[in-house]
C-alpha positions as CSV (number, residue, x, y, z in Angstrom):
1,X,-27.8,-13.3,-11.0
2,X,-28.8,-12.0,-14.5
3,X,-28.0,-8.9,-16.1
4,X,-31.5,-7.6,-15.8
5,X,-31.2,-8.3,-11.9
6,X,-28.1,-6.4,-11.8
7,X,-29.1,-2.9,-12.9
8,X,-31.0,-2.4,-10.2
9,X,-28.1,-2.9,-8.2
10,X,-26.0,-0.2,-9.8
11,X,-28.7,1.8,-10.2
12,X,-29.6,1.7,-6.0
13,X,-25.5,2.2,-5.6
14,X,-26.0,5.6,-8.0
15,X,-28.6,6.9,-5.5
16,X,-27.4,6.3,-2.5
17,X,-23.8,4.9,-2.5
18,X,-20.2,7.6,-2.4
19,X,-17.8,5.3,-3.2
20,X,-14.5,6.4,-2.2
21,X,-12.2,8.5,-5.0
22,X,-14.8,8.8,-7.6
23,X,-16.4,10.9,-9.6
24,X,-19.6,9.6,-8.4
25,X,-21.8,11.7,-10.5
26,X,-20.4,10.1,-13.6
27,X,-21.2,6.9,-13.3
28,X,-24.8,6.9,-15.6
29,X,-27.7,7.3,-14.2
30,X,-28.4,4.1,-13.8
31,X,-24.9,3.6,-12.5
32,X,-24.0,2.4,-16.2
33,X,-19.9,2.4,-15.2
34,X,-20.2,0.9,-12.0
35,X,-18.3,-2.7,-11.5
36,X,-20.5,-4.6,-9.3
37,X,-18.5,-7.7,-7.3
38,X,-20.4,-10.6,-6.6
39,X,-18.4,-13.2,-5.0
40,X,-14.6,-14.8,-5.5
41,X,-13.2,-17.9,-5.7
42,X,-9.3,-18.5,-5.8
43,X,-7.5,-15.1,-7.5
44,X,-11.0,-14.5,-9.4
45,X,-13.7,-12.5,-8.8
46,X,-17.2,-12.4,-10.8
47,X,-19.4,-9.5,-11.5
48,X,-23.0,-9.4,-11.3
49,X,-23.5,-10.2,-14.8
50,X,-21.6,-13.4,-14.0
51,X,-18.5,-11.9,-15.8
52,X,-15.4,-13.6,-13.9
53,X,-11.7,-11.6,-13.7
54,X,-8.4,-12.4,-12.7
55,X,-8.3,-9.9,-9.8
56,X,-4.5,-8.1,-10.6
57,X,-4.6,-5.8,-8.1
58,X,-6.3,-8.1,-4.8
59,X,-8.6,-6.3,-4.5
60,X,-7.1,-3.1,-3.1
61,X,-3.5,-4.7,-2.5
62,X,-5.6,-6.8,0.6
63,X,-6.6,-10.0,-0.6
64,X,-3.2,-12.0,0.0
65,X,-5.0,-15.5,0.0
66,X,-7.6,-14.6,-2.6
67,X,-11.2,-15.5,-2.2
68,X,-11.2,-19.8,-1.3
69,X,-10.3,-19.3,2.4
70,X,-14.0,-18.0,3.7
71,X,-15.0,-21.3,5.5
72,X,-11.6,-20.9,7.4
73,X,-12.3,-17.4,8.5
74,X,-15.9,-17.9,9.2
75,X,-15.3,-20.3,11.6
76,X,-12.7,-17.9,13.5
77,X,-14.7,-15.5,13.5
78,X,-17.6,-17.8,14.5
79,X,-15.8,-18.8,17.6
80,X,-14.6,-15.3,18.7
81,X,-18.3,-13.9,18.3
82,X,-19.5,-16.8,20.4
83,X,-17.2,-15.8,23.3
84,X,-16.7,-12.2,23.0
85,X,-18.1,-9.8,20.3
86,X,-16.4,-6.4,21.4
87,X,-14.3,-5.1,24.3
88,X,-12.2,-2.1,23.9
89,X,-8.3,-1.3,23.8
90,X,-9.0,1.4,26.3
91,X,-8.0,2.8,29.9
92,X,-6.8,-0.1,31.5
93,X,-8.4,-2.9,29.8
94,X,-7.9,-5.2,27.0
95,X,-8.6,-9.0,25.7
96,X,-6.7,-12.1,24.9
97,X,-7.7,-12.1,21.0
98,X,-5.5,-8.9,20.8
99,X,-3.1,-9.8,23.0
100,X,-2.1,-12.7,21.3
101,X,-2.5,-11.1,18.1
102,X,0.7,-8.1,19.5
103,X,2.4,-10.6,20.5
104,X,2.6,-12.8,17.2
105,X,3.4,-10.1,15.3
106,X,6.4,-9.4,17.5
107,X,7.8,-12.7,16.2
108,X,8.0,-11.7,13.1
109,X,8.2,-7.9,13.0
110,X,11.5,-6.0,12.1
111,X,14.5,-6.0,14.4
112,X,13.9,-4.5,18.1
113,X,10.4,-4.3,17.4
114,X,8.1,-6.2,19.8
115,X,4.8,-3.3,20.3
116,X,1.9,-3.0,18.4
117,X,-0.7,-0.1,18.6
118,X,-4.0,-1.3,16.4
119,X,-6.2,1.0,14.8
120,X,-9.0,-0.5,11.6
121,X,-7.3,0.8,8.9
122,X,-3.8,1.8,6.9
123,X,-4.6,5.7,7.3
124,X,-5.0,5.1,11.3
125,X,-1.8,3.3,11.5
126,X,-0.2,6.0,9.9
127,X,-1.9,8.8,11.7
128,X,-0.8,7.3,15.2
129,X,3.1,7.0,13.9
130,X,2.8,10.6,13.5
131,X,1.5,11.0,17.1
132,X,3.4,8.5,18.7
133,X,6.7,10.3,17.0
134,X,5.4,13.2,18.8
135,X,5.1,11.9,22.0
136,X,8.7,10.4,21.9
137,X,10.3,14.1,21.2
138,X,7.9,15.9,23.6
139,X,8.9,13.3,26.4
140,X,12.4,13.3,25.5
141,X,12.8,17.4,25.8
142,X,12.6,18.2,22.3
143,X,8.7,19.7,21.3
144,X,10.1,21.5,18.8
145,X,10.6,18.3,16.7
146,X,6.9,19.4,14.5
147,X,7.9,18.4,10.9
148,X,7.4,14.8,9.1
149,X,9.6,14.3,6.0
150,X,7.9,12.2,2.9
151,X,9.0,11.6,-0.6
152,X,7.4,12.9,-3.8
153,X,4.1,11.4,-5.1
154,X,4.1,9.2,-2.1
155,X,0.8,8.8,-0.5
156,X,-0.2,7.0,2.8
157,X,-3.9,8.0,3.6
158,X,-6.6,10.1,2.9
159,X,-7.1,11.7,6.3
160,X,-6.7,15.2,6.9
161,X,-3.7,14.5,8.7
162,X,-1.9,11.7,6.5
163,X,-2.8,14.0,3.5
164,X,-0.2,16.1,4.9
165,X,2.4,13.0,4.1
166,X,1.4,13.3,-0.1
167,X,2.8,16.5,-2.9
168,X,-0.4,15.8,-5.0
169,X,-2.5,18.7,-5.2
170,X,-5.3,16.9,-6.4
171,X,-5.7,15.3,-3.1
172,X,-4.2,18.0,-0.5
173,X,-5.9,21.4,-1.7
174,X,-9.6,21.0,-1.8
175,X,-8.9,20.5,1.8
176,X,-6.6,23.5,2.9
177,X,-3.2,23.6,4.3
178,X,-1.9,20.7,5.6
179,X,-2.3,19.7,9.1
180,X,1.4,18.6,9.6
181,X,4.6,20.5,8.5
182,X,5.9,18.2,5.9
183,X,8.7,18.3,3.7
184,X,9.3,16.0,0.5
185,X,12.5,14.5,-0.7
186,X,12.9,12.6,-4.1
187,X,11.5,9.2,-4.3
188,X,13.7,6.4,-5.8
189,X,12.5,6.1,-9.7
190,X,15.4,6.5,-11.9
191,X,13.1,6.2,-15.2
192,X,14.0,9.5,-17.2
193,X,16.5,10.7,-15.5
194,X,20.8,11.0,-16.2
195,X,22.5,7.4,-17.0
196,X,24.4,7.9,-14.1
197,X,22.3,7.2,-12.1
198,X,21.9,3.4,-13.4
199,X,24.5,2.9,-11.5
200,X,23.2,2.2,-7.5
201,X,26.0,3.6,-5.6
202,X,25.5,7.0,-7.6
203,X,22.1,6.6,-7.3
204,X,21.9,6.1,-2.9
205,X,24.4,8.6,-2.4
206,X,22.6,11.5,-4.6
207,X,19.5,10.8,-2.3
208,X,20.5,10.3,0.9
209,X,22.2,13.9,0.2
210,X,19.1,15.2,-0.6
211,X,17.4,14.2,2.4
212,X,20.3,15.6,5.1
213,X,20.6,19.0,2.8
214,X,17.0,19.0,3.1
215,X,17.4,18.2,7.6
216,X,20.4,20.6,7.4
217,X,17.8,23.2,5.7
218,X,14.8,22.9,8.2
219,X,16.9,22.4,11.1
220,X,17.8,18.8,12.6
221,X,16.2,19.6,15.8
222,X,12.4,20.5,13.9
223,X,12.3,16.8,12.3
224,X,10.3,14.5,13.9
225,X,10.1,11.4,11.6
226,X,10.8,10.4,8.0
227,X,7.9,8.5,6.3
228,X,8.8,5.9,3.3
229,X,7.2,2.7,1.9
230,X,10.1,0.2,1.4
231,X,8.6,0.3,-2.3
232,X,6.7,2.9,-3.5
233,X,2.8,2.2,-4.4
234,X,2.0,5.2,-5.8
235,X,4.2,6.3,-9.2
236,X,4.7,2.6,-9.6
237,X,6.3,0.5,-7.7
238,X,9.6,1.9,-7.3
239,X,12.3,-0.1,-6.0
240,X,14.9,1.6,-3.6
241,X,19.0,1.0,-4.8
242,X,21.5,-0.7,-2.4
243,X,22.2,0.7,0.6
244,X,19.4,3.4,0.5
245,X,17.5,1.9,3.9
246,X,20.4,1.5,5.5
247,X,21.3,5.3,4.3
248,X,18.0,6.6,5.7
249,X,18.7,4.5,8.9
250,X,22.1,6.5,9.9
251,X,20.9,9.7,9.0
252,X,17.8,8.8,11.6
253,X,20.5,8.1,14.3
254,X,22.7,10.7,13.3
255,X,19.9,13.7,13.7
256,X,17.8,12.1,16.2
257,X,14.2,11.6,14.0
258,X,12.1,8.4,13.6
259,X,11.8,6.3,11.0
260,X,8.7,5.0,9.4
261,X,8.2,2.1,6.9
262,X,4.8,2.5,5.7
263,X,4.3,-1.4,4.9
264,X,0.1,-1.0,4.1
265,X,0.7,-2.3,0.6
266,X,4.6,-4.1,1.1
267,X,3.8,-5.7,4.4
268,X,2.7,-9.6,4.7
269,X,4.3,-11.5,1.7
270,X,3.9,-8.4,-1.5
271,X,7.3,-9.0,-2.2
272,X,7.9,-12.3,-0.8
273,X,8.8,-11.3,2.6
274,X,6.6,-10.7,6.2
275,X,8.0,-7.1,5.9
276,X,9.0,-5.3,3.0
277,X,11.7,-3.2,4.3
278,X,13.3,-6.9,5.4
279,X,14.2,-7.3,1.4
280,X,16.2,-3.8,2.0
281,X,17.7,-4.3,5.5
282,X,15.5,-1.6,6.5
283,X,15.9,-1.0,10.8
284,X,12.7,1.5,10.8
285,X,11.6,2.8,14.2
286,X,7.7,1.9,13.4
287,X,6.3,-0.1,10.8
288,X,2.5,0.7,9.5
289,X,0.6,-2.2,8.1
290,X,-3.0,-3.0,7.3
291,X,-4.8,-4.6,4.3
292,X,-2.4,-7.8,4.2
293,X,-2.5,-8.0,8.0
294,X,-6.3,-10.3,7.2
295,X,-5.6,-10.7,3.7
296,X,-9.1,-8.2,3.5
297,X,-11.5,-10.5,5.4
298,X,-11.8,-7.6,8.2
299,X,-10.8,-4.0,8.4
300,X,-7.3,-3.8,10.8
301,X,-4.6,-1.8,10.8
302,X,-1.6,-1.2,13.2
303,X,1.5,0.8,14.6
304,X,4.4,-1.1,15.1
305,X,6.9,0.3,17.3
306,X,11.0,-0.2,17.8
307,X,11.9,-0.8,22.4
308,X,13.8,2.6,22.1
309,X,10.2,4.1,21.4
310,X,9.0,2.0,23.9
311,X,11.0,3.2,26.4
312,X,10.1,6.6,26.1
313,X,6.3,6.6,26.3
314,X,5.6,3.4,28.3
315,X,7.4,5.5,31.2
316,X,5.8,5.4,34.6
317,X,2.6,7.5,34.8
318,X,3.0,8.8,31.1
319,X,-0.4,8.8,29.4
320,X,-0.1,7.7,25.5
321,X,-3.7,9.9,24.5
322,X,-4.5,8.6,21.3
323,X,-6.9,6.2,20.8
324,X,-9.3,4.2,18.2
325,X,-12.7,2.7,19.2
326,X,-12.4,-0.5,17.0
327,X,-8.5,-0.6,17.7
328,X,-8.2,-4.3,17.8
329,X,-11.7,-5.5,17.3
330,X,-11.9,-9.3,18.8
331,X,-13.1,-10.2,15.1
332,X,-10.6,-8.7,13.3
333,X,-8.0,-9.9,15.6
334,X,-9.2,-13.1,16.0
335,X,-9.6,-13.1,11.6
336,X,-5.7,-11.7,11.5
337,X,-4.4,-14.5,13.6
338,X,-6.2,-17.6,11.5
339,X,-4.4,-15.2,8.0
340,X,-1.2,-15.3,9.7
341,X,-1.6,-18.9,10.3
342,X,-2.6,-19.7,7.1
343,X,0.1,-17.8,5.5
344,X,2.9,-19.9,7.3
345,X,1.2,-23.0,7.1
346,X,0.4,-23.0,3.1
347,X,3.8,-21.7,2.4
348,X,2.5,-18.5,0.9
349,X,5.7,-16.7,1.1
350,X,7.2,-19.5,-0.6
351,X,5.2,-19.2,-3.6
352,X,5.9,-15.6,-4.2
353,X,9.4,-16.7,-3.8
354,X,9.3,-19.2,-6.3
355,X,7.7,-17.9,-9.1
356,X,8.8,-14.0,-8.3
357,X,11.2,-14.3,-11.1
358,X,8.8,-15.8,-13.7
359,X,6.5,-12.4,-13.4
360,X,9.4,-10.5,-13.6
361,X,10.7,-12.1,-17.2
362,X,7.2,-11.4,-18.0
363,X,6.9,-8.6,-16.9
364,X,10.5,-7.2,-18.4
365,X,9.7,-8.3,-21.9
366,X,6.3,-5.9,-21.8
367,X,9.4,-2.8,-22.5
368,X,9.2,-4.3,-26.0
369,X,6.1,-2.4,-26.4
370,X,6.7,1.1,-28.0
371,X,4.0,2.4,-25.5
372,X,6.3,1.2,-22.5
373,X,9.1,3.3,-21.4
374,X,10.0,1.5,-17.7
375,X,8.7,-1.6,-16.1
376,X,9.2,-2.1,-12.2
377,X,8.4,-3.7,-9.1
378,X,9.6,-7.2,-7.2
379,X,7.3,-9.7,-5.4
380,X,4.0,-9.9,-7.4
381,X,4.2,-6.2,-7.6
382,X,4.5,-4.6,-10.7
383,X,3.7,-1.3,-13.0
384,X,4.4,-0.2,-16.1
385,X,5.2,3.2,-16.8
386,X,3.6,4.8,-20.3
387,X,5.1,7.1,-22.9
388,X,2.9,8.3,-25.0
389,X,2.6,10.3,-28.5
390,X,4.7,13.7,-27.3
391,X,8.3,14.4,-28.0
392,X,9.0,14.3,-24.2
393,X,7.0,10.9,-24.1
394,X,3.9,12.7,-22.7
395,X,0.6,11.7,-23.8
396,X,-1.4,14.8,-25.9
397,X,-5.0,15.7,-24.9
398,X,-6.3,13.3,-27.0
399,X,-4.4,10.2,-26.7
400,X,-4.8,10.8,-22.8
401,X,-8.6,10.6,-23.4
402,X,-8.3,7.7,-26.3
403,X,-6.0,5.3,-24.5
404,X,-5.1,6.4,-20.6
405,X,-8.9,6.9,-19.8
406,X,-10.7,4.7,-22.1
407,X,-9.0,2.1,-24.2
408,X,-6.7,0.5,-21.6
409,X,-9.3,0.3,-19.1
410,X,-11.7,-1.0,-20.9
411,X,-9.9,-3.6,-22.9
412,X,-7.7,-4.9,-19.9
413,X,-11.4,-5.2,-18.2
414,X,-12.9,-7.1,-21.4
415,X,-9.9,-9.7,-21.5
416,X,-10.4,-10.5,-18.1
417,X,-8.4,-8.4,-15.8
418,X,-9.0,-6.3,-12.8
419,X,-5.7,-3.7,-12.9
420,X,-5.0,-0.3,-12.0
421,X,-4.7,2.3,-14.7
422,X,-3.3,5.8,-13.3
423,X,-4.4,8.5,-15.3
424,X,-2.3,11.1,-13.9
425,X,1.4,12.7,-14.9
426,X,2.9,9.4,-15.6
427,X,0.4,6.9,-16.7
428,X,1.0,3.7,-15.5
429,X,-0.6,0.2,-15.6
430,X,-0.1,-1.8,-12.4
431,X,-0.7,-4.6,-10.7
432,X,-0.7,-6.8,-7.3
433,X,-2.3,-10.2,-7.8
434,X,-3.2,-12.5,-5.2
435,X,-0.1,-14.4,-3.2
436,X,-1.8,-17.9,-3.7
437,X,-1.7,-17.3,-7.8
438,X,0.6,-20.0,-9.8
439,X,2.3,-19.6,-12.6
440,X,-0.5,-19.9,-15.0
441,X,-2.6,-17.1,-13.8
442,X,0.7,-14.8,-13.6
443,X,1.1,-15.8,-17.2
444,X,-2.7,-15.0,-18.0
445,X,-2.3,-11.4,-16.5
446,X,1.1,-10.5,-18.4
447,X,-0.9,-11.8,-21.3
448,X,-3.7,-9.9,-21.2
449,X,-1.3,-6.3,-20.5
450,X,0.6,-7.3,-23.2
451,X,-2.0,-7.6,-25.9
452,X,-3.7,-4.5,-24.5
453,X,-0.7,-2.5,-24.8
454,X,0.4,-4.0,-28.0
455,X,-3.2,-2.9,-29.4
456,X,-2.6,0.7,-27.2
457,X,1.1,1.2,-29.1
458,X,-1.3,0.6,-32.5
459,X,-3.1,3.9,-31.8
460,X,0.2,6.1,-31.2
């Protein structure tokens, strides 16, 4: 397609598309900004202008296999339409797509974990935790367990009630107080902080003593469920120390609440395992996934949820009322199988294994840069955290503008590469690329940052 073919494109998409967490009315009015995506092939993607990008960030942390495997999921999805296009989770009823889907993922789910509750999206997944954690106390004697504990600049939806599970006002008050009680303990970035605290036993016990000061404060018996990601998306990518799941785990048991390990982004191979939390010997009591679950060739999400939950609400004549009308779509079952297939069979794992370490030299030797004050992550997940031009390493009005919101954007997109550029508290460039990318294209993308943020340092 030619340029002059594409601006009609972003022009239409200015008049009658909302894309989702945009400042849609400052886009041009021709939709000038607007990054149109054509097709993909491998871990690239090209534009409408025929521009082609290393895709660093999978699209939106989906696209595990990148963009070759179509034929493969066209043809499962082919052969589900022909013999069933819809049938619902619902009252009694169910189909073999789904049920076959529950029961692969029990094979390689978390310890004790053998139920699945689907829903067509990450913020649904999360959503039902909540509820199902509800149930469980309600049913158990204990209705008084109302309030979800989270960790600071987390976030884990955009729904009115996983809103309730994020600190940023940004997102929570243009839409009122929050729907769920929610508390917020430290999340586990050390970058900034006492020297001490280098050290990972310091580190663990200093948290896990927040978060039981903080049950101790609100009472054990109000606490329904603690909500973490076994690394943290948002502030960027921030590892948890040694022994901090297994912390989070005993103080679970100890006061009687549920654990969550919100897996969206960490789940299906990120950091080189099926789970996240299985790098950390995390023992959550559900486990949210999406994205990953098709490697973003259908919209899925699930609940994954530990026997002892199990035992509570799958009691004789016990009603579980919570419900989604796509839950488990034959399609996107039927798409999820053929990507957990494909995962196993190609050795995906394997290559994030293998060449984990490579991207993390890379990635290391970007804290050269003056602009760079912490680089983090594991897997093929990564950020770097900026400092900018103030004596506390925070960026002035104007640099902000200069380099957060224009520069770095704009040059990362000009060499080549799709990233994410936070321009919020503590800027950050991060990434996520595609599972199936080798060593070349990891070099390419560490590249590309690092001459970006070389020229960025320049203009301190």
């Amino acid at each position: 397609m030619t340029a002059a073919a594409a601006q009609p494109i972003a022009a239409t998409a200015q008049r009658h598309l909302l894309l989702n967490m945009t400042a849609n009315g400052s886009l041009g009015a021709e939709g000038d900004d607007l990054l149109v995506v054509r097709r993909g092939e491998g871990p690239y993607v090209d534009d409408t202008d025929g521009r082609r990008y290393i895709d660093g960030l999978s699209g939106l942390y989906c696209c595990q296999l990148g963009y070759s495997y179509g034929p493969e999921f066209a043809e499962a999805a082919e052969r589900q339409l022909r013999e069933l296009c819809y049938s619902p989770l619902w009252t009694g009823s169910a189909h073999p797509t789904a049920i076959e889907l529950a029961e692969r993922l029990s094979r390689i789910a978390p310890v004790d974990i053998e139920h699945t509750f689907f829903s067509s999206g990450g913020a649904e997944a999360v959503e039902t935790a909540w509820k199902i954690a509800r149930r469980y106390h309600a049913l158990r004697g204990e209705p008084g367990r109302v309030k979800a504990i989270a960790r600071r600049g987390a976030y884990h939806g955009l729904t009115v009630g996983t809103l309730s599970f994020t600190d940023d006002p940004g997102l929570t008050e243009p839409y009122g107080p929050p729907a769920i009680d929610t508390r917020f303990v430290s999340n586990t970035s050390r970058f900034g902080l006492d020297p001490q605290f280098a050290d990972d036993e310091v580190w663990t016990a200093w948290l896990l003593a927040e978060v039981e000061a903080t049950i101790l404060a609100e009472g054990p018996e109000t606490v329904a469920m603690l909500i973490a990601e076994p690394v943290q998306n948002r502030g960027g990518c921030i590892t948890p120390p040694r022994g901090y799941w297994q912390g989070l785990r005993a103080l679970a048991d100890r006061y009687g609440f549920l654990l969550v390990a919100d897996e969206v982004i960490t789940g299906f191979g990120r950091l080189g395992e099926w789970f996240g939390g299985d790098r950390y010997d995390a023992r959550p009591d559900m486990v949210t996934v999406a994205k990953g679950i098709t490697s973003g060739y259908a919209p899925l999400g699930a609940t994954l949820v530990a026997n002892k939950v199990i035992d509570v609400i799958n009691r004789p004549g016990v009603v579980l009322n919570h419900g989604y009308t796509f839950a488990g779509h034959p399609l996107s079952a039927a798409v999820a199988l053929r990507n957990l297939e494909i995962l196993e069979r190609d050795r995906v794992l394997d290559n994030v294994r293998a060449l984990q370490g490579d991207l993390a030299q890379r990635m290391a030797a970007l804290k050269d840069l003056p602009i760079v004050g912490d680089v983090r992550g594991t897997g093929f997940f990564y950020s770097c955290e900026l400092v900018g031009d103030l004596d506390d390493g925070g960026f002035s009005d104007l640099a902000r503008a200069g380099l957060i919101a224009d520069l770095i954007p704009r040059r990362l997109r000009e060499a080549g590469l799709l990233a994410r550029v936070y321009n919020r508290s503590a800027p950050l460039v991060q990434i996520a690329p595609p599972l199936i990318s080798d060593r070349a294209v990891l070099d390419r993308i560490a590249a590309i940052i690092a001459g970006v943020l070389a020229e960025a340092s320049a203009r301190i």
